[in-house]
NUTORRO-359559 format. One line per field, with one value per residue (C-alpha): x, y, z; residue in three letters. Coordinates in Angstrom, 3 decimals, always signed. Example, Ala and Ser with C-alpha at 12.3 -4.5 7.8 and 13.67 -1.06 7.14 Angstrom:
BEGIN
east = [+12.300|+13.670]
north = [-4.500|-1.060]
up = [+7.800|+7.140]
residu = [ala|ser]
This chain:
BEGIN
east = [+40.663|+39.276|+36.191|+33.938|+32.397|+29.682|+28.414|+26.375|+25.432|+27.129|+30.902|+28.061|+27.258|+31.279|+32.783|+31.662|+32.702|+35.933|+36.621|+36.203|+38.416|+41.229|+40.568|+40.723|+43.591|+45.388|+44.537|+45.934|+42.980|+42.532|+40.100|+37.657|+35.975|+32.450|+31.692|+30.140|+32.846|+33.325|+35.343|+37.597|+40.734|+40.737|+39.555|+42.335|+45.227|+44.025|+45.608|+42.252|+41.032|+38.286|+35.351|+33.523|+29.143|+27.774|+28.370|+24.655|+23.799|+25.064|+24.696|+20.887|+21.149|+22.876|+19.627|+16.819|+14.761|+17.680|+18.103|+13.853|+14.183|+17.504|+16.623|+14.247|+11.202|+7.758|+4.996|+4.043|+2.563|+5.744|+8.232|+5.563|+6.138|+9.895|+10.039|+8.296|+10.145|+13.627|+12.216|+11.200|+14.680|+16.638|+14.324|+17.149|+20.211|+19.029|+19.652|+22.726|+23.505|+22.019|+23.955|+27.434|+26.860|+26.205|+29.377|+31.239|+30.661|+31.367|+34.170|+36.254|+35.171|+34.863|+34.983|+32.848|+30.472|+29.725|+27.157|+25.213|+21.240|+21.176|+22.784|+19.570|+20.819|+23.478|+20.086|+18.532|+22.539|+22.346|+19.423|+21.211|+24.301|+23.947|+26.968|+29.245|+27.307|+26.508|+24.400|+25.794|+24.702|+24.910|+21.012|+18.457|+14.698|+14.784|+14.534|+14.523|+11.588|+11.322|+8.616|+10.198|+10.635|+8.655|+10.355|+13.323|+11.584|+8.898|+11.114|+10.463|+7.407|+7.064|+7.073|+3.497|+2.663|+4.504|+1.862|+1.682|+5.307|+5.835|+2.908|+5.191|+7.745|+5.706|+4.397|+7.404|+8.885|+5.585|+6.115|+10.428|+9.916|+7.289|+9.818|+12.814|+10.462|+10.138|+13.769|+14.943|+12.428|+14.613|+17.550|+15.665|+16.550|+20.131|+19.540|+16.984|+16.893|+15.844|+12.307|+11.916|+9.133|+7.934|+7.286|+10.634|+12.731|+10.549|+11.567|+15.112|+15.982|+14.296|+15.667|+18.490|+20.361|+23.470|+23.042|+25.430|+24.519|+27.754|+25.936|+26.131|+24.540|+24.096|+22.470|+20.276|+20.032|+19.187|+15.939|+14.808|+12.616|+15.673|+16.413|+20.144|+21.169|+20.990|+23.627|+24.100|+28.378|+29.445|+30.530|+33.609|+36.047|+38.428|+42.074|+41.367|+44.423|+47.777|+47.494|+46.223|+48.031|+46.048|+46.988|+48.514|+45.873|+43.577|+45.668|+45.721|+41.958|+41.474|+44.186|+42.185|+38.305|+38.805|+35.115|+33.822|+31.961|+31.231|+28.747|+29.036|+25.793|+28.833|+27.621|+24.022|+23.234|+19.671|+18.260|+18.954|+22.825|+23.317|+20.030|+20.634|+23.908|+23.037|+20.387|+22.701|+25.846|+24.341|+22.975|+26.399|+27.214|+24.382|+25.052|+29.083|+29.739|+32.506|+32.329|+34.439|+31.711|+32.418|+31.403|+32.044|+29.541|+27.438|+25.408|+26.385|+28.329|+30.788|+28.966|+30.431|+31.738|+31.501|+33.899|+36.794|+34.702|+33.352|+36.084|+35.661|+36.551|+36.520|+36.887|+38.103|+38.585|+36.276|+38.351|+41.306|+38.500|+36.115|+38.059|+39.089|+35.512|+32.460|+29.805|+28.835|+25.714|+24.828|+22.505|+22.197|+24.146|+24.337|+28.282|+28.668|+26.385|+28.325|+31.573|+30.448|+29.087|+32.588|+34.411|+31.964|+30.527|+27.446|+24.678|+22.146|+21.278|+19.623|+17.530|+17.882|+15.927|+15.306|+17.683|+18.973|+15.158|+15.653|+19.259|+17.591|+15.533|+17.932|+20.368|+17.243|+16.361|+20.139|+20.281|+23.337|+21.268|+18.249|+15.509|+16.926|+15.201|+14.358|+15.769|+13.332|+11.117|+14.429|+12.407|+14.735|+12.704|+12.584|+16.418|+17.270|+15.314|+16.976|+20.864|+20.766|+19.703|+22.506|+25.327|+24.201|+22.471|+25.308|+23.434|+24.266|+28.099|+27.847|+25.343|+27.668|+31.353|+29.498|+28.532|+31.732|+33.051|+30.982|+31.035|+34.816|+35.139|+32.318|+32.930|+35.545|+38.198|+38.071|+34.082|+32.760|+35.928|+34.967|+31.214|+32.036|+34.534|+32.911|+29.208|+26.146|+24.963|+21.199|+21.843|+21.497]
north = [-24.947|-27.394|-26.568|-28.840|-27.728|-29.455|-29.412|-31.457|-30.250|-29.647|-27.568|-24.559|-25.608|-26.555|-23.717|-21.311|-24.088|-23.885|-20.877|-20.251|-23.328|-21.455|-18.574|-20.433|-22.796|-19.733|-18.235|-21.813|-23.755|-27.409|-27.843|-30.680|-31.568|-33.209|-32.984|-35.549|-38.629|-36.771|-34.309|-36.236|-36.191|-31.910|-31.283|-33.573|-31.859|-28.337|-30.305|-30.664|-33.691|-35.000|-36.702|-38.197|-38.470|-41.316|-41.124|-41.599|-37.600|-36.688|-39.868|-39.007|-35.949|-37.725|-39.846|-39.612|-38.323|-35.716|-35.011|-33.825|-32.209|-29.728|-29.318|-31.700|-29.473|-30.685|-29.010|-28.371|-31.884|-33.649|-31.658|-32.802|-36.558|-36.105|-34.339|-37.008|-40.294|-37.899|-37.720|-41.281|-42.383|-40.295|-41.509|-44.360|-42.416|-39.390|-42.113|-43.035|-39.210|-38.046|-41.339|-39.826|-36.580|-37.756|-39.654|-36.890|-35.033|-38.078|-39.347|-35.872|-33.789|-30.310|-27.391|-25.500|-26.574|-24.579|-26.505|-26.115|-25.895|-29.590|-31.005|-31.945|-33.066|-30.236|-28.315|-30.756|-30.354|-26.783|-26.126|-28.601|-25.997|-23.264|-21.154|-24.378|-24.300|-21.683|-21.788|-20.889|-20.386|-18.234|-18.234|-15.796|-16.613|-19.917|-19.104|-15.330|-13.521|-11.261|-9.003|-8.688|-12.171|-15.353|-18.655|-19.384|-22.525|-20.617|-18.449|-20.068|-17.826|-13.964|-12.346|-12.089|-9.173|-8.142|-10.155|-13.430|-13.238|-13.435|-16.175|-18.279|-18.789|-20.173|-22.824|-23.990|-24.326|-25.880|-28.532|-28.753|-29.172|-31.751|-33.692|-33.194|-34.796|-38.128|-38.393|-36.664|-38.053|-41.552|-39.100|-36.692|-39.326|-37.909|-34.525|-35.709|-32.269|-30.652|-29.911|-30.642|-29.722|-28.274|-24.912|-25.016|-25.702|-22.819|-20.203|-21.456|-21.324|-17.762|-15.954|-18.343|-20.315|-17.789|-17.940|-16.123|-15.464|-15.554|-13.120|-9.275|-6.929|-5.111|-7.771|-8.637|-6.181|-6.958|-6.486|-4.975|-7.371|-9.790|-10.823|-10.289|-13.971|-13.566|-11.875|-10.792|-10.895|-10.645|-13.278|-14.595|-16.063|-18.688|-18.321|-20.952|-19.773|-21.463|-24.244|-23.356|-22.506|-21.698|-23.277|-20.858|-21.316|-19.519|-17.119|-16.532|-16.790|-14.169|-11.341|-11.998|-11.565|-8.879|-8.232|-12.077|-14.077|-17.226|-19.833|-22.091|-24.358|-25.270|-28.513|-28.450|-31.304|-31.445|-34.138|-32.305|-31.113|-31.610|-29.906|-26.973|-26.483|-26.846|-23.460|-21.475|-21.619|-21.203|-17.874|-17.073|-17.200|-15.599|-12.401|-12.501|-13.300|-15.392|-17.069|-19.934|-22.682|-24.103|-27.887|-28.953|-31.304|-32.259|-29.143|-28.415|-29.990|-29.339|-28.338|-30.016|-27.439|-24.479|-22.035|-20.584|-18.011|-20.751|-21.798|-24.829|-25.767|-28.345|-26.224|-22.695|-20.316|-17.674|-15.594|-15.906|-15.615|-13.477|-9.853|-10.265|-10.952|-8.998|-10.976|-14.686|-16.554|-18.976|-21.048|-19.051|-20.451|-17.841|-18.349|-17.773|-14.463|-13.164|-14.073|-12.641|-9.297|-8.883|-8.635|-6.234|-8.790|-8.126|-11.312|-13.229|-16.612|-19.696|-20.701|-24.645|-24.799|-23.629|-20.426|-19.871|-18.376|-15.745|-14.626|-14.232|-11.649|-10.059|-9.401|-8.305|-5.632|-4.580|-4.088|-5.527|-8.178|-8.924|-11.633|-15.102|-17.929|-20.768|-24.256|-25.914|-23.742|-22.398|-20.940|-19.940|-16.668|-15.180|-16.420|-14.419|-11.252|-11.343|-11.880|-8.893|-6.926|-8.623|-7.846|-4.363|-2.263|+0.043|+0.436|-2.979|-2.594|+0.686|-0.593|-3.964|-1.969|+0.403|-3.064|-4.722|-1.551|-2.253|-5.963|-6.000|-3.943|-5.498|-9.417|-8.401|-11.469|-12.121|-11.234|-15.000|-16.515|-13.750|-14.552|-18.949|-18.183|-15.000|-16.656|-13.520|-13.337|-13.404|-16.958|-18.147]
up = [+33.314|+30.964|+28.960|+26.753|+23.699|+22.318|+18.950|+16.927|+12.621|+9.861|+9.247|+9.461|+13.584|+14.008|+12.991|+15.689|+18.028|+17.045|+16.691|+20.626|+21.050|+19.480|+21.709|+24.571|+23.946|+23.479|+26.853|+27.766|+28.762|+27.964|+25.200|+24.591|+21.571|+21.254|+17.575|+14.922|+14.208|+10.865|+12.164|+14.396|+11.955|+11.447|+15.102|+16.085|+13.221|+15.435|+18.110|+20.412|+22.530|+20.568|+21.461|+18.397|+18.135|+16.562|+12.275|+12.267|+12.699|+9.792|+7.645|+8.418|+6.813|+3.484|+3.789|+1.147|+3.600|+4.732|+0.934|+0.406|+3.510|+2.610|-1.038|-2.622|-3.218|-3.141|-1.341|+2.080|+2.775|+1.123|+3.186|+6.263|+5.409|+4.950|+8.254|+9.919|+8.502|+9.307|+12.867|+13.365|+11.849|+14.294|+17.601|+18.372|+17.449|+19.919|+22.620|+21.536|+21.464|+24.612|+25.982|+24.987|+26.326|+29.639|+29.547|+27.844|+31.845|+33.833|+31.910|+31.034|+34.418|+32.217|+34.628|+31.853|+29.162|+25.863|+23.955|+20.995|+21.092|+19.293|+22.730|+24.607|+27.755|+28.404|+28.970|+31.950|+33.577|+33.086|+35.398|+38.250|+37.766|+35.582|+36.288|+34.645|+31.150|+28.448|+25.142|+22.056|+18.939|+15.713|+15.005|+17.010|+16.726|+18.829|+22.466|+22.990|+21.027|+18.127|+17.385|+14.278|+13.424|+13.943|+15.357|+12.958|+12.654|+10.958|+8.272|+5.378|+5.744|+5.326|+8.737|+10.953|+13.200|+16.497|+18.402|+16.454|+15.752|+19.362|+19.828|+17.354|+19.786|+22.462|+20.022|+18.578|+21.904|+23.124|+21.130|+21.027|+25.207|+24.626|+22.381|+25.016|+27.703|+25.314|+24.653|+28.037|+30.614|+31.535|+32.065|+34.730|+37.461|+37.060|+38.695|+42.014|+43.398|+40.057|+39.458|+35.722|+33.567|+30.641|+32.677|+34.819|+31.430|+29.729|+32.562|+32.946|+29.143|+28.971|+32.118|+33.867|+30.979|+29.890|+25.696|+23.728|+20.158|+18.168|+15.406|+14.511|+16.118|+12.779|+10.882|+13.877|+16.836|+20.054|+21.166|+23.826|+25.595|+26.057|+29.238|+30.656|+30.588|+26.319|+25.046|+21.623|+21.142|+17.291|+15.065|+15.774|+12.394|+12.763|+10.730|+8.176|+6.219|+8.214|+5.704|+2.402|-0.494|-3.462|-6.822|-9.490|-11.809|-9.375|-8.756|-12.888|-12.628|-10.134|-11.821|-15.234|-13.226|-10.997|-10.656|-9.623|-7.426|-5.253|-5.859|-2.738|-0.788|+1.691|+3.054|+1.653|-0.547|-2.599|-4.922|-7.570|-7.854|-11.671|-12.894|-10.329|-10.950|-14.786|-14.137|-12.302|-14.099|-17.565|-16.080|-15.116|-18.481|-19.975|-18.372|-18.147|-14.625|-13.884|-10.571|-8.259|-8.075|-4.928|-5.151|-1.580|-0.307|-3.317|-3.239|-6.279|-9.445|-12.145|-15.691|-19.066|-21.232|-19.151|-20.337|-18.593|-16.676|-14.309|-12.012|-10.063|-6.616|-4.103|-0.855|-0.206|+2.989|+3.078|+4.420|+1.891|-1.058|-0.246|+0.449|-3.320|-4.483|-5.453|-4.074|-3.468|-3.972|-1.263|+0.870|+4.055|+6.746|+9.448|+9.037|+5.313|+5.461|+8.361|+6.336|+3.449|+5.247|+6.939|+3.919|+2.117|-0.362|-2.551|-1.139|-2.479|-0.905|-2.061|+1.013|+2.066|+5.409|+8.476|+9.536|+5.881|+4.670|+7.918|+6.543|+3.338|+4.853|+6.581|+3.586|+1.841|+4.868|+4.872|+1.138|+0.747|-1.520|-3.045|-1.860|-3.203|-4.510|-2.205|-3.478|-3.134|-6.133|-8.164|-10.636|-13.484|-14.488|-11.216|-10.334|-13.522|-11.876|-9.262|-10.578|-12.773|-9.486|-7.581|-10.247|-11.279|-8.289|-7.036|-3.975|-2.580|-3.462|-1.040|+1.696|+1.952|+2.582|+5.423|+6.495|+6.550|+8.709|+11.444|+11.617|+12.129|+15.098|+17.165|+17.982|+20.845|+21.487|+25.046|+25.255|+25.173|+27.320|+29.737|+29.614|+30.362|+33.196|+34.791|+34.206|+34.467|+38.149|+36.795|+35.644|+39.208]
residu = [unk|unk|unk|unk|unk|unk|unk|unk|unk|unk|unk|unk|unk|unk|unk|unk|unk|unk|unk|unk|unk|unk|unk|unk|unk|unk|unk|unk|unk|unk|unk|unk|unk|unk|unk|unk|unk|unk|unk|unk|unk|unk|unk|unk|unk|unk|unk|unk|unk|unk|unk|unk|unk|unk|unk|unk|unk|unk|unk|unk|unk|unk|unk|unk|unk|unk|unk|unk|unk|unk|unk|unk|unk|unk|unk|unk|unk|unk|unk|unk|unk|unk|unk|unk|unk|unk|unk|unk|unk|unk|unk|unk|unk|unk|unk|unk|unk|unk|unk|unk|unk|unk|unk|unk|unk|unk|unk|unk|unk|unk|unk|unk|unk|unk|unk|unk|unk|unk|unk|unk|unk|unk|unk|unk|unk|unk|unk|unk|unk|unk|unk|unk|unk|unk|unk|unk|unk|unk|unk|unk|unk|unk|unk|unk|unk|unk|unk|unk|unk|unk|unk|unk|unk|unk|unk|unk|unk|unk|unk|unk|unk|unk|unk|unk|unk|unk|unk|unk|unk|unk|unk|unk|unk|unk|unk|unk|unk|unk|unk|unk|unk|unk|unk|unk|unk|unk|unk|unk|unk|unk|unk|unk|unk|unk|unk|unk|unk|unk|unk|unk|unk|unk|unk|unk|unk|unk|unk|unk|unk|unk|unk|unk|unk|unk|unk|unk|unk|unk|unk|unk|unk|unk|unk|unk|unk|unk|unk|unk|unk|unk|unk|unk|unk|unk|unk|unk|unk|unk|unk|unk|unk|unk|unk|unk|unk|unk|unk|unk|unk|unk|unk|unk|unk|unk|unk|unk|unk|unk|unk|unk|unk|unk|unk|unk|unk|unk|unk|unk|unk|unk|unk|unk|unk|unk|unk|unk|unk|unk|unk|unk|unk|unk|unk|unk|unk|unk|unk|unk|unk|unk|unk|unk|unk|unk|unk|unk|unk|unk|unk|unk|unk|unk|unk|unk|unk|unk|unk|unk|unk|unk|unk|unk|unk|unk|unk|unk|unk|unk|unk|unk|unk|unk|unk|unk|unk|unk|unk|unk|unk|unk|unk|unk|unk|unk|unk|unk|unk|unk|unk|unk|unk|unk|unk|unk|unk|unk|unk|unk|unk|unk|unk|unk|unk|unk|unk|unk|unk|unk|unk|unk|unk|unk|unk|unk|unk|unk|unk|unk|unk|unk|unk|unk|unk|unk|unk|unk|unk|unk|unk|unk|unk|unk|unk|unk|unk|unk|unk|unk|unk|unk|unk|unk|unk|unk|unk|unk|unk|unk|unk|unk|unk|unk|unk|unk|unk|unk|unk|unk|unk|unk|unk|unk|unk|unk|unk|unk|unk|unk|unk|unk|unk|unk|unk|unk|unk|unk|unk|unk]
């Protein structure tokens, strides 16, 4: 059987992609790639077909505009400008990307379809025939409601009440289905005996559309107004380790820090790398913590004269790292907090956008970290607060191993294959 999956982001949106394309090329099914052009060359090395998406996604998010958005800072009405001129930018390319997944169907005749919440016109196929396509995603708070939790488009702000959190979600996705319509509506023509509207896609994405949220049932459980068609699975890790081979001088590093963390923004980039990286490693050293500053995409930058307590890096698997660490400071990708709660680290996050401020809270309720600093307002006084908790409360060390015990025995391996070939009755 060959399956397409379909993801559009960052390594952060990839990465859960792939790791159910190893699963299934290993139960021997042919395995498509649709992915940003940028990862054609180690998509391809994992021996996949790939299909590359226009550079233009994620050269948008290298853009000025992408830059204020992700970690520029500013206030409420700045962020609402950069928003906007990222939106208007992006209005052409989302042809050119809704374009190529249409063709990705005719061209490559995938039996099934696992696509990524970004893929706009996977959804409009979906309701034509739902039992060839599931939803997947490592973030909750977008379709299915939380009382608990606004929209995740909303978690840069402290929680509401049950009732308003739950009004959130019909707002956001008010508006995200009148935004589908203006891209989407030429496309409808493609699926004549499909009633599409605003109301059908609302009911069909709530009750129909099989989603399957790649996340951990401990961090986030599921609630119980969901309807059968969500399913809440565990996060799934890919072996990142068949070709690294760490260098001997961080092997030396490690044996002479035993007690050390990660500093990482993955692929987060801000307008600011040099004076951020500046605050936080000079707090490092002001309180004796030696750390592998993880430079990566930009996010954050080497510091002159740092001594040999900061060591720095240009990319490292999580998995090889982190069972040997303490803790790691990051941005919040639903990936790195799930990696980092598997292997019983000590959190605290540094909140870019979007999903990463919801993480926050959720280390925070799980006390395996204190409340981070946003990026955008890294106020040095209240960072410092908030580091001395991280290194020294004993209570996060404990809360973060019972943690790590449960997260490893619930994402079960055949679960999601099951799930895409064996599709829930209810989704008809």
């Amino acid at each position: 059987m060959k399956t397409l999956f379909a993801s559009l982001g960052s390594r952060g949106d990839i990465e859960p992609f792939l790791a159910q394309a190893e699963i299934f090329s290993e139960a021997g099914h042919q395995v498509v790639c649709l992915f940003p052009e940028q990862f054609r060359e180690s998509v391809t090395q994992l021996g996949y077909e790939f299909i590359g998406f226009d550079k233009g996604f994620l050269e948008l998010l290298e853009s000025q505009s992408g830059k204020n958005i992700m970690g520029g800072g500013g206030n409420a009405w700045k962020q609402l400008i950069n928003y906007f001129k990222l939106a208007k930018n992006s209005m052409s390319l989302q042809h050119t990307l809704i374009t190529q997944q249409r063709g990705a169907i005719s061209t490559h005749k995938p039996d099934r379809i696992v696509f990524h919440a970004k893929c706009m016109y996977f959804y409009l196929a979906a309701m034509e025939n739902p039992d060839r396509f599931s939803l997947l995603t490592p973030i909750p708070c977008m379709t299915h409601p939380s009382s608990e939790f606004p929209h995740i488009g909303l978690g840069k702000w402290k929680p509401f009440s049950p009732k308003w959190n739950l009004k959130s979600y019909d707002l956001v996705n008010g508006l995200r289905r009148l935004s589908m319509k203006k891209f989407m509506g030429k496309f409808y023509s493609d699926f004549p005996s499909t009633l599409i509207t605003s109301k059908t896609i609302k009911e069909f994405e709530l009750n129909q559309l099989q989603t399957i949220y790649t996340i951990s049932p401990s961090l986030f459980p599921r609630p119980a107004i969901w309807p059968e068609s969500a399913k809440i699975v565990g996060y799934y890790f890919r072996n990142q380790l068949k070709q690294y081979h760490p260098s001997p001088e961080l092997k030396a590093w490690i044996a002479k820090y035993p007690k050390a963390i990660l500093l990482t923004f993955g692929s987060m980039s801000n307008t600011k790398p040099k004076e951020h990286s500046q605050t936080l490693i000079d707090l490092l050293q002001k309180h004796q913590i030696p750390a592998i500053v993880n430079t990566s995409w930009g996010g954050l930058e080497p510091v002159e004269n740092s001594d040999e307590s900061i060591f720095y890096v240009n990319q490292i698997p999580y998995d090889w790292i982190l069972p040997q660490l303490y803790g790691i400071i990051h941005h919040g990708g639903s990936g790195t907090t799930h990696q980092g709660a598997a292997h019983g680290c000590v959190q605290m996050i540094v909140p870019h956008i979007i999903d990463q401020y919801f993480w926050n809270r959720i280390v925070e309720n799980r006390q395996v970290g204190p409340l981070g600093t946003s990026i955008h307002d890294l106020d040095e006084d209240k960072f410092e607060i908030a580091l001395i908790d991280f290194w020294t409360n004993p209570f996060y060390t404990e809360n973060a191993k019972k943690l790590s015990n449960q997260i490893k025995t619930e994402a079960k391996r055949e679960t999601v294959l099951d799930l895409v070939l064996n599709p829930n009755p209810n989704s008809n």
